[in-house]
ZAMARGU-4260 file (C-alpha; in steps of 0.2 Angstrom, whole numbers, plus 5000, padded with zeros to 4 digits):
<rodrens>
0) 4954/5041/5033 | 4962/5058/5034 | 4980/5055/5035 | 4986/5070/5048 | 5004/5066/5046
5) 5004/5068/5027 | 5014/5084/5028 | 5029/5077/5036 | 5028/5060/5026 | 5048/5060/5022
10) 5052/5060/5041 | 5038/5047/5045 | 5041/5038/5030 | 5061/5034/5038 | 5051/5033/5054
15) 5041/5020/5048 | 5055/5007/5043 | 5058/5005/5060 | 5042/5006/5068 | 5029/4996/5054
20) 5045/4986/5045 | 5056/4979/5059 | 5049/4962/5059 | 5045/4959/5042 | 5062/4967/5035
25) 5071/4953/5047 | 5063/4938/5037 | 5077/4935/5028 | 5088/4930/5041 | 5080/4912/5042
30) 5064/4912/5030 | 5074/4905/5013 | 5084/4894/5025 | 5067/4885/5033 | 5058/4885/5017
35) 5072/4871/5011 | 5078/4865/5027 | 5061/4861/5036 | 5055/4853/5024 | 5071/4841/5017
40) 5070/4851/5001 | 5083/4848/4988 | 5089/4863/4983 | 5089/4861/4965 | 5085/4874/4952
45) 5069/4871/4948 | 5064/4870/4968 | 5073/4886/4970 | 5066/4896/4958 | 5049/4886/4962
50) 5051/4896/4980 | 5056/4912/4975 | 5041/4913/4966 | 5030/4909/4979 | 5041/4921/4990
55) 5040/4934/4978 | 5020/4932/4974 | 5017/4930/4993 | 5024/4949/4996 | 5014/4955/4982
60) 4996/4948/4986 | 4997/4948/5004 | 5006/4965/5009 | 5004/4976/4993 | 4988/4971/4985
65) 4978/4963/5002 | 4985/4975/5016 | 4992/4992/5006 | 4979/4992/4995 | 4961/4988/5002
70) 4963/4985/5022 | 4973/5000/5027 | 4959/5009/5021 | 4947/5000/5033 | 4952/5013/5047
75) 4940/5017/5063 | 4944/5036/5065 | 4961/5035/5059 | 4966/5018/5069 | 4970/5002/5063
80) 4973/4984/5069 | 4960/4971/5073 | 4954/4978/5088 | 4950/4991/5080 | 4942/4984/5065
85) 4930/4973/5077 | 4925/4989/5085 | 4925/4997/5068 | 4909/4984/5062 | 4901/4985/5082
90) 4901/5003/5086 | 4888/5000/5099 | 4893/5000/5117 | 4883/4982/5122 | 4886/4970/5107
95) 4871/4956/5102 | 4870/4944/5091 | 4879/4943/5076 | 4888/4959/5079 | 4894/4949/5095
100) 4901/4934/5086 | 4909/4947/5074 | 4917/4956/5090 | 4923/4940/5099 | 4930/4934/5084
105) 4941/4949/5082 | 4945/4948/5103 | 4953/4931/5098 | 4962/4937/5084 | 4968/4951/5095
110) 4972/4939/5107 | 4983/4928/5097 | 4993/4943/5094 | 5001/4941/5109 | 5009/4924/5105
115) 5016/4933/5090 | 5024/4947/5103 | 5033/4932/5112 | 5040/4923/5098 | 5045/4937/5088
120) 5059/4945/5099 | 5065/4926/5103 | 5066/4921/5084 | 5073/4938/5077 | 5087/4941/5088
125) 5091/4922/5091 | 5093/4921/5070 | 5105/4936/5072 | 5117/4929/5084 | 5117/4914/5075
130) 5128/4923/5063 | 5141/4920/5074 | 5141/4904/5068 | 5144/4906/5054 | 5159/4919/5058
135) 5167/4909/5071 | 5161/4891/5073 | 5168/4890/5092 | 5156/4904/5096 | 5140/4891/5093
140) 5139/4889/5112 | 5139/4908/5115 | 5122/4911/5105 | 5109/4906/5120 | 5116/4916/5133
145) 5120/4931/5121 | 5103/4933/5116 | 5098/4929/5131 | 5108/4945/5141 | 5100/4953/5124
150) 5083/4953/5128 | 5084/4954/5146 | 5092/4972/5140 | 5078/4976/5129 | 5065/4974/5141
155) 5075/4978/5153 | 5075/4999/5147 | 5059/4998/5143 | 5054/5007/5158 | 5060/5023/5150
160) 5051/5023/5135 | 5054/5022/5115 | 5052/5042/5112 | 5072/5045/5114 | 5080/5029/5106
165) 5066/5030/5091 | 5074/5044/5083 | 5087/5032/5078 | 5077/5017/5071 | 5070/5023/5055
170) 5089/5029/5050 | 5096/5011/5056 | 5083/5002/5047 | 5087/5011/5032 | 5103/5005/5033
175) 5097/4988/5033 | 5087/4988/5021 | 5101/4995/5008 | 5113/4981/5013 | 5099/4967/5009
180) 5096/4979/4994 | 5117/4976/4991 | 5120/4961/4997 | 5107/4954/4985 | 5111/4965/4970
185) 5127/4959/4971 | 5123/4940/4972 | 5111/4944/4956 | 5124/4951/4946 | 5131/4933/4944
190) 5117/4924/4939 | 5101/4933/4932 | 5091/4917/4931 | 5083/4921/4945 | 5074/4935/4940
195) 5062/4921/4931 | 5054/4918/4948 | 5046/4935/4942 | 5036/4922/4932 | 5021/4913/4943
200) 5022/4897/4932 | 5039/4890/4942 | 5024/4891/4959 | 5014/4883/4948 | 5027/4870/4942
205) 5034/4868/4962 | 5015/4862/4964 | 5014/4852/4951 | 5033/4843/4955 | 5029/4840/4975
210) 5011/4841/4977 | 5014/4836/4996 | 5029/4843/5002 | 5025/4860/4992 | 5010/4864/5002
215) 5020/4859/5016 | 5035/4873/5013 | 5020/4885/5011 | 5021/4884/5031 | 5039/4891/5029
220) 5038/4903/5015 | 5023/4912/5026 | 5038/4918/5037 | 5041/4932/5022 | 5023/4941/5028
225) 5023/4939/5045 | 5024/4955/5048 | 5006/4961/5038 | 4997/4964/5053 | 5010/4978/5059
230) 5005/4987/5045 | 4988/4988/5050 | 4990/4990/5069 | 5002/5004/5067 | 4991/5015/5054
235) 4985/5027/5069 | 5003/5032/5072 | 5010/5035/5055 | 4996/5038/5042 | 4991/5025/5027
240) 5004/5036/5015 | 5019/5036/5024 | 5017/5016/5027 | 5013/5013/5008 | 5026/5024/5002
245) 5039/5015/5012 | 5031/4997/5008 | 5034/5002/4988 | 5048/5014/4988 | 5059/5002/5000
250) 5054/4989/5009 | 5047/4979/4993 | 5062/4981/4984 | 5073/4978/4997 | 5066/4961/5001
255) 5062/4955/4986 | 5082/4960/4978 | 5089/4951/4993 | 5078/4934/4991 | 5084/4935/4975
260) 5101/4935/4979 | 5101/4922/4991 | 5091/4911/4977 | 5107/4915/4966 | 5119/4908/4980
265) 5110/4895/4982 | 5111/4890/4962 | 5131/4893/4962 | 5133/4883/4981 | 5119/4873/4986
270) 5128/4868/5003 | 5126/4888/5007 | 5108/4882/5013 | 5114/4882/5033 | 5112/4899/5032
275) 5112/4908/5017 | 5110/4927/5022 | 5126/4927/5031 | 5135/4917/5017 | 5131/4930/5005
280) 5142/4943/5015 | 5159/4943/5010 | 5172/4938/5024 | 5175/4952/5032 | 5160/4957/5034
285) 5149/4943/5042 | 5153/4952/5061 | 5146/4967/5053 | 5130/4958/5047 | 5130/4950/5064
290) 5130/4968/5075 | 5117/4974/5059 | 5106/4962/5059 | 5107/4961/5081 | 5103/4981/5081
295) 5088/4976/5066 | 5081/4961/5077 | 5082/4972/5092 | 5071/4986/5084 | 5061/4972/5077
300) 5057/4966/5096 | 5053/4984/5099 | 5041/4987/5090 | 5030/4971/5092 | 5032/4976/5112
305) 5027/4990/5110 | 5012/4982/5100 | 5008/4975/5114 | 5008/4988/5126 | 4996/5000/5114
310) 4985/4983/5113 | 4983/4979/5129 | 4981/4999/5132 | 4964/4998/5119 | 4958/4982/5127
315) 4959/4989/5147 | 4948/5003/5141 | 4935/4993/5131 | 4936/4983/5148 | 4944/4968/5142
320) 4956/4965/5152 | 4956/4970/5174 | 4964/4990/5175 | 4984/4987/5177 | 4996/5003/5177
325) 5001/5011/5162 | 5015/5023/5162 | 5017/5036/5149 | 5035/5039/5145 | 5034/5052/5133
330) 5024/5071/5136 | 5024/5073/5115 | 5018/5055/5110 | 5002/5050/5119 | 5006/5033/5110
335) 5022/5031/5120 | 5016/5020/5134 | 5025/5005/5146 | 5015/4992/5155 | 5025/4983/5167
340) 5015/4968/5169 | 5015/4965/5151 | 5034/4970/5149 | 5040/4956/5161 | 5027/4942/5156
345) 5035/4944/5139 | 5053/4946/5144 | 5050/4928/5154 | 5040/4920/5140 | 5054/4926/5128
350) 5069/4917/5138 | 5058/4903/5141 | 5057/4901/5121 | 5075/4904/5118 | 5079/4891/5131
355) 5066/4878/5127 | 5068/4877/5106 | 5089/4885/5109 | 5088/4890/5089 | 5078/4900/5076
360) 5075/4884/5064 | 5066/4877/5079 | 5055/4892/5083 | 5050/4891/5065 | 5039/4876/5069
365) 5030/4887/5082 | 5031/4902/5071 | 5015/4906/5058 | 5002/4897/5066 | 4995/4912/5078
370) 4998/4926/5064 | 4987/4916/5048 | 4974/4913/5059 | 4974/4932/5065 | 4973/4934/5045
375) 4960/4925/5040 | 4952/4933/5054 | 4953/4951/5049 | 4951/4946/5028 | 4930/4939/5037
380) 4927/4956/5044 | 4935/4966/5030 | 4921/4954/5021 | 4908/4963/5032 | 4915/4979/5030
385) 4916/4981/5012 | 4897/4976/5015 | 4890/4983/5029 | 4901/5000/5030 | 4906/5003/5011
390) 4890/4996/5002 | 4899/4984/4989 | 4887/4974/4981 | 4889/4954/4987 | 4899/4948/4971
395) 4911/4961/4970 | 4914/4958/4991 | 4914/4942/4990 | 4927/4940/4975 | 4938/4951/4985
400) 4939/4943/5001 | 4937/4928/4993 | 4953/4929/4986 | 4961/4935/5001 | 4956/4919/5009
405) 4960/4908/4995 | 4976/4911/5002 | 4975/4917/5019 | 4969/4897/5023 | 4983/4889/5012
410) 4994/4898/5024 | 4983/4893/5038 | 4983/4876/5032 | 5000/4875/5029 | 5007/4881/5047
415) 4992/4871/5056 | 5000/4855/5052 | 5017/4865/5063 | 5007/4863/5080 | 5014/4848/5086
420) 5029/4855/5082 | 5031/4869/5092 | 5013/4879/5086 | 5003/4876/5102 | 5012/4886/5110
425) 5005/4903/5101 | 4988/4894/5102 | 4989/4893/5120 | 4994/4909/5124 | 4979/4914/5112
430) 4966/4905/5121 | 4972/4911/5136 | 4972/4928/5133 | 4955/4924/5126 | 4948/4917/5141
435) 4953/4930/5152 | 4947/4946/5142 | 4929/4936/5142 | 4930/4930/5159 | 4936/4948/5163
440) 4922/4956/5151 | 4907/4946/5157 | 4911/4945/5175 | 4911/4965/5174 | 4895/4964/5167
445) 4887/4954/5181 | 4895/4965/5195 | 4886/4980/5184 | 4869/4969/5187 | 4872/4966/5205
450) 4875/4984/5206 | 4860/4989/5196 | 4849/4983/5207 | 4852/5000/5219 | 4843/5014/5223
455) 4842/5027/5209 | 4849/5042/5207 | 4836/5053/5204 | 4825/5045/5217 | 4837/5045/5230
460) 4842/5064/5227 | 4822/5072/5227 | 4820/5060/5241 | 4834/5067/5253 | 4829/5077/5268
465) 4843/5091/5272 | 4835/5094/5288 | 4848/5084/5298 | 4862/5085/5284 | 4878/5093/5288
470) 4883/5102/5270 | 4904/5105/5272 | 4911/5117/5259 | 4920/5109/5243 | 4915/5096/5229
475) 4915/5077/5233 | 4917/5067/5217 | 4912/5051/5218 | 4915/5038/5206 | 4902/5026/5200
480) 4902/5012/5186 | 4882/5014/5182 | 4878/5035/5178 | 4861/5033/5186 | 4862/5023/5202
485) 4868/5029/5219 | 4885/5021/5222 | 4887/5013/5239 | 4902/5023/5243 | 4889/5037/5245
490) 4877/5030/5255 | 4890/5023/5267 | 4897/5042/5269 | 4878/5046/5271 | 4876/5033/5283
495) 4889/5035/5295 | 4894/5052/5294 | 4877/5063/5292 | 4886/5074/5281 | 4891/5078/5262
500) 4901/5092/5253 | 4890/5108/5244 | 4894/5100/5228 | 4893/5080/5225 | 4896/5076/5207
505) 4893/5058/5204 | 4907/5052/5190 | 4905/5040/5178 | 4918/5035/5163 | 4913/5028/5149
510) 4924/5020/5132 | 4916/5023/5114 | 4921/5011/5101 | 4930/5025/5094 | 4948/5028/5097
515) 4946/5046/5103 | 4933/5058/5107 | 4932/5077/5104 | 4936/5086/5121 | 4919/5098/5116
520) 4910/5080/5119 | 4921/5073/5134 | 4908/5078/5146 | 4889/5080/5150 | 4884/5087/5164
525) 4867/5083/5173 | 4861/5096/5187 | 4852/5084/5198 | 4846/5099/5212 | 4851/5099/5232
530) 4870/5102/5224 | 4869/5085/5216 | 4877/5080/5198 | 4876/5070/5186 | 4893/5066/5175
535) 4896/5057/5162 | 4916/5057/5156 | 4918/5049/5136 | 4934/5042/5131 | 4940/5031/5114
540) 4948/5016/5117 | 4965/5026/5110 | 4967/5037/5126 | 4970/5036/5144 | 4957/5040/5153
545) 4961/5057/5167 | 4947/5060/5178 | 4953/5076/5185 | 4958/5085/5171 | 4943/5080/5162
550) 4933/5089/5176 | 4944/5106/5172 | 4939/5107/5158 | 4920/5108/5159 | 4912/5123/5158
555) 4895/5125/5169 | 4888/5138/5175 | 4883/5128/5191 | 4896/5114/5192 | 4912/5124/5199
560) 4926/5113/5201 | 4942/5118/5211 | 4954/5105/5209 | 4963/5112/5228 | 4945/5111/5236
565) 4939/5094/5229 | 4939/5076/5237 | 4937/5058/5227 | 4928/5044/5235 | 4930/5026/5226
570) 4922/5010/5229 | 4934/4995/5230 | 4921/4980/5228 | 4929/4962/5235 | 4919/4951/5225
575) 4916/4934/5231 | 4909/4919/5220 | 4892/4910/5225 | 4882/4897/5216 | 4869/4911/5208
580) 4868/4909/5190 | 4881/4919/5179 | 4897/4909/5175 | 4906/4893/5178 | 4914/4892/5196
585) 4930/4891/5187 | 4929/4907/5178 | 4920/4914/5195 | 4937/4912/5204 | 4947/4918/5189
590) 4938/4934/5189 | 4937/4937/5209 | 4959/4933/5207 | 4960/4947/5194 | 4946/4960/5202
595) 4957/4958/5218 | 4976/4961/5211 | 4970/4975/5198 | 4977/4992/5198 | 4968/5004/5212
600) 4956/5014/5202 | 4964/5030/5206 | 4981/5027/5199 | 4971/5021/5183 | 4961/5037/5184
605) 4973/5049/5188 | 4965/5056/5202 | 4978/5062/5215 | 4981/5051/5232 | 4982/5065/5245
610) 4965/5069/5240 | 4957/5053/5237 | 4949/5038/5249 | 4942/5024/5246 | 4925/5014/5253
615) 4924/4995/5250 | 4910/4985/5247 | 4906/4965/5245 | 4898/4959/5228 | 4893/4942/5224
620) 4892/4936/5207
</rodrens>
């Protein structure tokens, strides 16, 4: 990988802790406390020091040896995340075989990411207005409908984008990573015994003591990574350096002093386990903590949101998931996007959450179950990449991933047992997504079938008699899904009006599993004859695609493009389900409900509405 922002690391390095760090760096607000609480854990010292250790070895396997160390090196062109990993090992357009179990395996893990965008915003901030609380005990009824009005806010501004309120995340999550720094240095300092959870033998011992209810905390203790798979997903914006300096220059220590400190509360007052973060500010400043640890949450949320719009942005164009509208909100960052259809479907999941489990210690339960199995996921295709991509020999890979898994599926394990608790929720959402990206993905691929079966291009072109054709002056652009078939739109124009423009260029975009593509190989231009072309438009999965401005930009001697002197034409299909063989009538409807309420294709293109029409056709799948 070739870190471009490498140059400005300092700036992105702050930039990071708000962006890659939110939701990890707000652990502490409730992990320490569900490790014990969940689980009816005395809180003794040998437990405590039991789960520091495990705490303390958990940060360094998974985050600084699994993720900073090997995966973020796994980068398709400079991207990250599971999506792209999957696209990483499949490069190929039309996945078979193997490399299709490799690639719908990683769809599901991308799918299940979105469990972990609704419960993260509804855990984070409900854990910090529970410090009210502790503040003022008469305030307990005030902490649903606060957080509530909160995330209502947050995805409320949404609309107008991250790019101006981002400046400011990086230097508030600074803040709060010094005052878990301080507020655990400060708990340290009176009792340093619990710097021996450095030591792995007290995890060992902790096994050895509960052998059942150890494995069982394992599910609450996995709350201290949950936030291993923003690393990876955001490694397109910020560069591998800038995240691994920030991990081990802040965010490490950070974490690890304040676990510390709220083990060495924990051995001077026990009883302190209702909510030990907050009991180790001092009095006067537990409302502080409280407005801190709120802004913290809030960025936190941020940032898995905005995960999920970049997500759901790669997966409509790998054609995952029906064309919805995407708005940019920033002209500097192409990254900065807003979905409205995903915004409000997570603001509502997320007050559904608050109001149905009404505390963080009960989203625990749910919390975990989604994220391990996205894990285990990517440590199986990191297997085939050391493998297939990086040539490892098949000890060495399998040593590696090998212990990844070892504790990837502990975790899993662990948090499994959480689904009757609360963790069928993320699963559900997961298999949801799931089924409508496949649904989505095959029924495309049967309407491409159905429409394969026309006339082809070529033939129809050195076929056409211009003897009885009125040629008008201008370019028609007519958009196709298949490069080399005639798209009906055409032959309906030819067909009622006798007539077409000097120039007819038929347009096809395509998506490589890569996330961008150079503008010098955007385009390739076919002259067909009789004023006919052939275009074929390449974008990565990263960028949004922009018909017209694409069409600017390419030079040919023959194709001459005036955007003022150009009409688009656009088929609208309405497809209708039959009994032919393709998939189950169930999923037949789910796809015709979809193709009908997708985005118009020429908002999603760009192409502009005064100069476009459109021509519909009937499809049955």
């Amino acid at each position: 990988m070739t870190d471009r922002q490498d140059l400005r690391a300092p700036a992105i390095s702050i930039a990071v802790l708000g962006i890659v760090y939110g939701d990890i760096g707000t652990s502490p607000l409730y992990a320490m406390r569900e490790s014990f609480l969940a689980h009816d854990l005395a809180v003794t010292h040998d437990n405590i020091l039991g789960v520091l250790s495990l705490i303390v070895w958990s940060l360094t396997i998974v985050i600084t040896v699994k993720y900073a160390a090997f995966v973020l090196r796994a980068d398709n062109d400079g991207e990250g995340g599971i999506l792209a990993l999957a696209s990483l090992i499949n490069p190929m357009d039309e996945p078979d075989g193997q490399k299709s179990r490799l690639v719908l395996l990683g769809l599901f893990g991308t799918a299940l990411l979105y469990g972990d965008g609704m419960i993260t915003p509804s855990i984070s901030v409900l854990s910090a207005i529970e410090g009210l609380e502790v503040a003022a005990p008469s305030l307990t009824n005030a902490v649903i409908p606060v957080s509530i009005a909160i995330l209502v806010a947050l995805f409320a501004v949404q609309r107008h984008g991250t790019a101006r309120v981002g400046a400011v995340f990086g230097p508030v999550m600074l803040v709060w990573f010094s005052v878990l720094a301080l507020l655990g240095l400060r708990e340290i300092a009176g009792d340093t015994v619990v710097l021996e959870a450095f030591d792995p033998r007290h995890a060992v011992s902790f096994f050895a003591d509960h052998p059942g209810r150890s494995f069982l905390t394992l599910g609450s203790i996995f709350l201290v990574v949950t936030g291993a798979e923003a690393l990876y997903a955001d490694l397109g914006h910020f560069g591998r350096r800038p995240i691994i300096g920030g991990w081990l220059a802040i965010v490490f220590p950070a974490l690890t002093l304040n676990y510390l400190g709220q083990g060495a509360l924990l051995l001077r007052h026990p009883e302190a386990i209702e909510n030990p973060f907050y009991e180790m500010a001092p009095g006067w400043g537990v409302y502080p903590a409280v407005i801190l640890a709120t802004a913290a949450t809030v960025i936190a949320s941020q940032a898995l949101i905005s995960g999920a719009f970049s997500l759901t942005a790669q997966a409509l164009n790998l054609d995952y998931l029906p064309r919805m509208s995407v708005v940019h909100t920033s002209e500097e960052a192409e990254g900065q996007i807003y979905v409205p259809t995903v915004n409000w479907a997570l603001m509502i999941a997320c007050i559904l959450l608050v109001l149905g489990f009404r505390s963080s210690g009960a989203l625990a339960a749910a919390y975990g179950v989604a994220v391990t199995t996205t894990m285990v996921i990517t440590s199986i295709l990191f297997f085939v990449v050391l493998r297939r991509l990086w040539h490892w020999n098949a000890l060495a890979a399998v040593a590696l991933t090998g212990g990844f898994l070892v504790v990837d599926v502990a975790f899993f394990a662990a948090n499994i047992l959480k689904v009757p608790d609360g963790g069928w929720f993320p699963l559900l959402i997961g298999a949801a997504v799931f089924t409508v990206m496949t649904t989505w993905r095959t029924g495309r691929r049967l309407v491409a079938a159905r429409m394969r079966q026309g006339l082809p291009l070529t033939e129809f072109v050195d076929g056409l008699d211009e003897s009885d054709l009125i040629r008008v002056p201008g370019t028609a652009v007519y958009l196709s899904k298949q490069p080399d078939i005639v798209p009906a739109s055409l032959l309906t124009t030819l067909r009622h009006h006798r007539s077409l423009h000097e120039q007819v260029a038929i347009v096809t975009v395509m998506t490589r599993r890569v996330p961008r593509v150079l503008p010098a190989r955007r385009a390739r231009v076919t002259p067909l004859g009789k004023g006919f072309f052939q275009v074929v438009l390449w974008y990565g999965y990263a960028e949004t695609p922009d018909v017209p401005a694409a069409l600017d930009a390419i030079v040919s001697s023959e194709l001459r493009f005036d955007p003022s002197d150009t009409t688009y034409v656009v088929g609208r299909e309405t497809v209708t389900s039959t009994d032919r063989p393709g998939m189950a009538r169930w999923r037949e409807h789910l796809f015709v409900f979809m193709s009908r309420n997708a985005a118009p294709a020429e908002r999603f293109f760009h192409l502009p509405p005064d100069r476009t029409s459109q021509i519909g056709q009937t499809i049955d799948i």
